[in-house]
N, C-alpha and C positions, 0 to 999 in steps of 0.2 A: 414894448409888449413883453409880458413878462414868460419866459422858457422853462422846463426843467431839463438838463443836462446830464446825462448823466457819465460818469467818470470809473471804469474798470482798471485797479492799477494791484499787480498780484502783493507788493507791499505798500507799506500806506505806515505812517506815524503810529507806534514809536518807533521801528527802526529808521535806521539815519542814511538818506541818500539822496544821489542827484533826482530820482524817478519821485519818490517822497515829496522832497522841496516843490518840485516840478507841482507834484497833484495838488499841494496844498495853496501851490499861489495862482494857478491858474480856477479854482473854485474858489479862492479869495477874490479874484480879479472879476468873475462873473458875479459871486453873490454882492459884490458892492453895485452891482447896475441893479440889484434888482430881481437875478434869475435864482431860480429853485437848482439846489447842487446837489445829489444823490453821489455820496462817495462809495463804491462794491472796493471792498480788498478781502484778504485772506487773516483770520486769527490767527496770527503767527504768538503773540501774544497773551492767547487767551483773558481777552477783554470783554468787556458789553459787548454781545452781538449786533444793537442797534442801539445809535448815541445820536444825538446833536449836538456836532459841533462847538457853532457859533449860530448867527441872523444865517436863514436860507440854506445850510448847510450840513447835510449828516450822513452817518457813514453806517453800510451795513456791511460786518465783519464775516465774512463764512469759513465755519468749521475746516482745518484744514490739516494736514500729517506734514511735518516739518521735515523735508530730506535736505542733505546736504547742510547741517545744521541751519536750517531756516531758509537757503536760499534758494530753493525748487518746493515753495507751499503747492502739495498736492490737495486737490477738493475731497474734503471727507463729506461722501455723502448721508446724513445722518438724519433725522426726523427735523433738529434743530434747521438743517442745510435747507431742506426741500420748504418749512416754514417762511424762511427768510428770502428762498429763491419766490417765492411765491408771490409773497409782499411786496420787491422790486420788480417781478414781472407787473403788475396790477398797475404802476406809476406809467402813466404815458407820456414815453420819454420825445423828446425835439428832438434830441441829439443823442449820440454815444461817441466817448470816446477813449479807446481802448491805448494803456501806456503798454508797450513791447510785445516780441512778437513771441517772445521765450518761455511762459507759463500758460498751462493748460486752460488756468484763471482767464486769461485774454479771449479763449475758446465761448465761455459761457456769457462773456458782454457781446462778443457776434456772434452769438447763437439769439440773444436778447433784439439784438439789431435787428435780426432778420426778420423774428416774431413780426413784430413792431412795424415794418414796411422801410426801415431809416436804414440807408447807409451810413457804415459808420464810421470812423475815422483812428486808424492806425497810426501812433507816433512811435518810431524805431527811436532808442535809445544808449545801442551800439553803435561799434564802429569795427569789432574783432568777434574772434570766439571766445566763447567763455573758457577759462583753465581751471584746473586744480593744480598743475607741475607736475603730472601725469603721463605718458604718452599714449600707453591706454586707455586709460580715461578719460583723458582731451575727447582722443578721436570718436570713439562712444557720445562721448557730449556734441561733438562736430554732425554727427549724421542725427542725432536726435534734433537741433536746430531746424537740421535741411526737414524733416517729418513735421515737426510743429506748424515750421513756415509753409512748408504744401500745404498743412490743413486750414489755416489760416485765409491760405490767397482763396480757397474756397468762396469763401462771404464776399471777395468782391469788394475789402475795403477800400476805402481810400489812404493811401501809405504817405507818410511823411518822416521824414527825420527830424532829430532835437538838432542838426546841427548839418555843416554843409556833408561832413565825414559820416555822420551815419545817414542823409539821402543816399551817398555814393556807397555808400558798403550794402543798402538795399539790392544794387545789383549785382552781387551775389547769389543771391536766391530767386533770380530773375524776374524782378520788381522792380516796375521802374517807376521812382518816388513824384511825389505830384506838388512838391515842395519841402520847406522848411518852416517847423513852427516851432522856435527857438525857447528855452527857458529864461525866467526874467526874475532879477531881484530889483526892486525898490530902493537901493543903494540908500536913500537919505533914512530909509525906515529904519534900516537892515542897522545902520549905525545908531541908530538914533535908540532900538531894541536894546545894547546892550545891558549887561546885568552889573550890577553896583561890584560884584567883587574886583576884587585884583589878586590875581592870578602870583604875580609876583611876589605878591605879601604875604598871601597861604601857602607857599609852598616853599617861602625864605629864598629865593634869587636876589641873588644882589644887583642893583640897579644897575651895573656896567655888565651885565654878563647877555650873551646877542642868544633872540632867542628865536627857535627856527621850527616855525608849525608846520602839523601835517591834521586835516581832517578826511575822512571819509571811515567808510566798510573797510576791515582790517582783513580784505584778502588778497591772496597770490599778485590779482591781478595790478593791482593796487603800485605796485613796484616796491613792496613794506622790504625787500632783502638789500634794497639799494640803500638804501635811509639808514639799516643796521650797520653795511658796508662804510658807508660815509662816515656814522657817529662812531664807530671804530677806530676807523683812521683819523679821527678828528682829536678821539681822545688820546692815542699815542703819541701825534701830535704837541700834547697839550692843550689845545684850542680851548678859550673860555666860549665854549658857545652848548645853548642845552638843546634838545629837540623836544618837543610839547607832543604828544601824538594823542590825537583825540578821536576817540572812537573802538568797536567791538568787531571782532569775529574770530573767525582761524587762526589769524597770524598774532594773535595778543600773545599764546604761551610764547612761541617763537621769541617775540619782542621783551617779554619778560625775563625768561631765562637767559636771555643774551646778559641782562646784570648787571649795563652800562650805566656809569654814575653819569653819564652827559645824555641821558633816556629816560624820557617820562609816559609812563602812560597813563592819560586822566580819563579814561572811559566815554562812554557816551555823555555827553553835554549838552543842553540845551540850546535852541536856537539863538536865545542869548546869551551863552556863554561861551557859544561860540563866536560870536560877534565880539563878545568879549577880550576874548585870547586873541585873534588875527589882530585886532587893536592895539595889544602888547606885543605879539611876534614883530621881527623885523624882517625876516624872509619866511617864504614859506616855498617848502621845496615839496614836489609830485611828480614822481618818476611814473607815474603807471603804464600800465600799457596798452589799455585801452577804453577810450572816454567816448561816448559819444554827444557830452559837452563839458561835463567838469566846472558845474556849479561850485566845487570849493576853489578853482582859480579865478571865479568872477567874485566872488565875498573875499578872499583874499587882495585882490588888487584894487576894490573899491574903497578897502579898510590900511592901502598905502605899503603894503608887504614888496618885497622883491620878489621875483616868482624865477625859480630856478625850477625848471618842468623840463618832460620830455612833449613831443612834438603830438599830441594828442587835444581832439575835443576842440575848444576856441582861445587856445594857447597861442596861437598866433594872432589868433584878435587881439588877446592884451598881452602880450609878448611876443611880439614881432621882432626882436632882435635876435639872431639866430646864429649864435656863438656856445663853443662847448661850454665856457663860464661865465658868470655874469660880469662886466667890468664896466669902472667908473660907478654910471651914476642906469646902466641899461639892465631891464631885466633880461634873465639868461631863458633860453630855449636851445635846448637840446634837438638836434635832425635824430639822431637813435632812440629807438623804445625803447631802449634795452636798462637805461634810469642806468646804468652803471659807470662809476667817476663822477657824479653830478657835484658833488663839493670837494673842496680842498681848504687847506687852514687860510690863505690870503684871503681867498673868496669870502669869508666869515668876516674878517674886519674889514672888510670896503665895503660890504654890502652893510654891514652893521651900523655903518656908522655914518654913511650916507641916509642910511632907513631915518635915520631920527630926524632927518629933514620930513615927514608925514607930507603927501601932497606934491612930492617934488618927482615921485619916479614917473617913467610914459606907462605903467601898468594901471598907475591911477587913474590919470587921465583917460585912458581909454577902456577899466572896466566901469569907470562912472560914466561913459558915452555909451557902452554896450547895454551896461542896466537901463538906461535911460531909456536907449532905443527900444530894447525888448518890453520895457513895462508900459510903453505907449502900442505896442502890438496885441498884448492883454487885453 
């Protein structure tokens, strides 16, 4: 029987993240059976107001004020806003399902919820507080959390985590979670997506030189000061090794004025060109500090990368070896958030040159068991 669902997530494609990937494959996973997918996010973009996707799937964008450059879309209420809320009020939704608990955004899908008579379904996304590397600011940010999340538990939804770390960080805010509905890639898709280029041959790396990816949102939280620290030391070193850093925010001036000839930043890239790159990387290192599942270490380890990470998200699912650096032939996990010391020059050629065995690390094997399991729970 066919459903419409509908899906409130405060960012939504184009920008680039784990919440993003998340939205687009679980309304992939449903509009292949068949159900109607109503996507609400925020124009952070200033794009179509209302688009169609693909089959079964389209998204209405609402008018929003970008704080925090783009990372707190507050609701502009505007003639266009009230038009649009309108039009998604009128669809009688099955379901609602609201991505975090940290935008105002999240407010107006259980405000929709409730109209509607549907309880609706809360999936937490963290695992920490948000930062700027502020102490003022954090804390500001800290009590606004605890406000959102009261207004929130209001409606009564149903709470769930992306992952086992963000159920448990729900109680916190004295929530106590009603499971786990995990993110999922298609591992043989995700590969099979890649884009014709080679990364290698547009940007002149020569074929012996070990190359060390990073994707995600380029902020604080991110561990992006660890990664400058490492390529620093890596280049005084010497080390023939480059870092690829793919992706936008805050921390790009940061990474650009740093000036390092062993630092690349290629911006925002396509989902297949990101598939692309972790295909040519041979490790990929993620210090962050807090994930609450870290979709780029499940596409990194399905795509045969060494994963040199801090203890964050489902790090332990596909790197379960928990050593300060990666040796032999095991990927490295880090027990400290803190991403600081995560490389050294050795560590570069053992992991290098072991990587060229594709298929032979335990992160493979077990982010292509992880994908697998999560895209049968889709």
């Amino acid at each position: 029987m066919t459903k419409t669902y509908g899906i409130f997530s405060a960012h939504f494609a184009p920008t680039v993240g784990g919440v993003e990937v998340f939205t687009e494959g679980i309304a992939r996973a449903l509009a292949e059976h068949g159900h109607r997918i109503v996507i609400v996010t925020s124009n952070t973009a200033h794009l179509a107001p209302h688009e169609q996707l693909f089959d079964n799937v389209e998204v209405f964008r609402l008018p929003c004020r970008n704080l925090l450059k783009g990372r707190l879309p507050l609701p502009r209420v505007t003639s266009t806003y009230k038009e649009l809320l309108r039009s998604i009020e009128a669809i009688p939704f099955d379901g609602i399902v609201v991505n975090t608990r940290f935008y105002p955004h999240s407010l107006v899908g259980l405000k929709l919820a409730r109209k509607q008579g549907i309880r609706p379904v809360v999936i937490d996304h963290g695992a920490d507080y948000l930062t700027l590397n502020n102490p003022l600011v954090d804390q500001a940010i800290k009590g606004y959390e605890h406000i959102i999340t009261a207004l929130i538990k209001r409606y009564q939804p149903a709470c769930y985590g992306i992952s086992a770390q963000s159920l448990h960080w729900l109680r916190t805010f004295g929530i106590e979670g009603a499971g786990v509905i995990p993110n999922a890639i298609d591992a043989d898709a995700f590969i099979a997506s890649t884009s014709p280029r080679s990364l290698r041959q547009e940007l002149g790396i020569d074929a012996g030189r070990v190359l060390i990816g990073f994707t995600g949102r380029l902020i604080p939280e991110k561990g992006l000061q660890a990664i400058l620290a490492a390529a620093r030391q890596l280049n005084a070193r010497g080390c023939d090794a480059l870092f690829l850093i793919a992706g936008e925010g805050p921390e790009s001036e940061t990474l650009r004025q740093a000036n390092l000839p062993n630092l690349q930043l290629l911006g925002t890239l396509s989902s297949a060109d990101v598939s692309r790159l972790l295909q040519e990387t041979e490790i990929f290192c993620f210090p962050s500090r807090s994930e609450g599942f870290g979709s780029s270490l499940l596409e990194a380890a399905i795509c045969g990368n060494y994963l040199i990470c801090t203890d964050v998200g489902i790090a332990r699912d596909v790197a379960p070896q928990r050593r300060p650096y990666p040796q032999g032939r095991q990927p490295g996990l880090r027990n400290s958030r803190s991403g600081h010391g995560l490389l050294c020059a050795s560590d570069i050629g053992t992991c290098g040159r072991h990587a060229q065995r594709r298929g032979g690390t335990k992160a493979f094997h077990l982010g292509r068991e992880r994908s697998s399991a999560y895209a049968s729970l889709r």
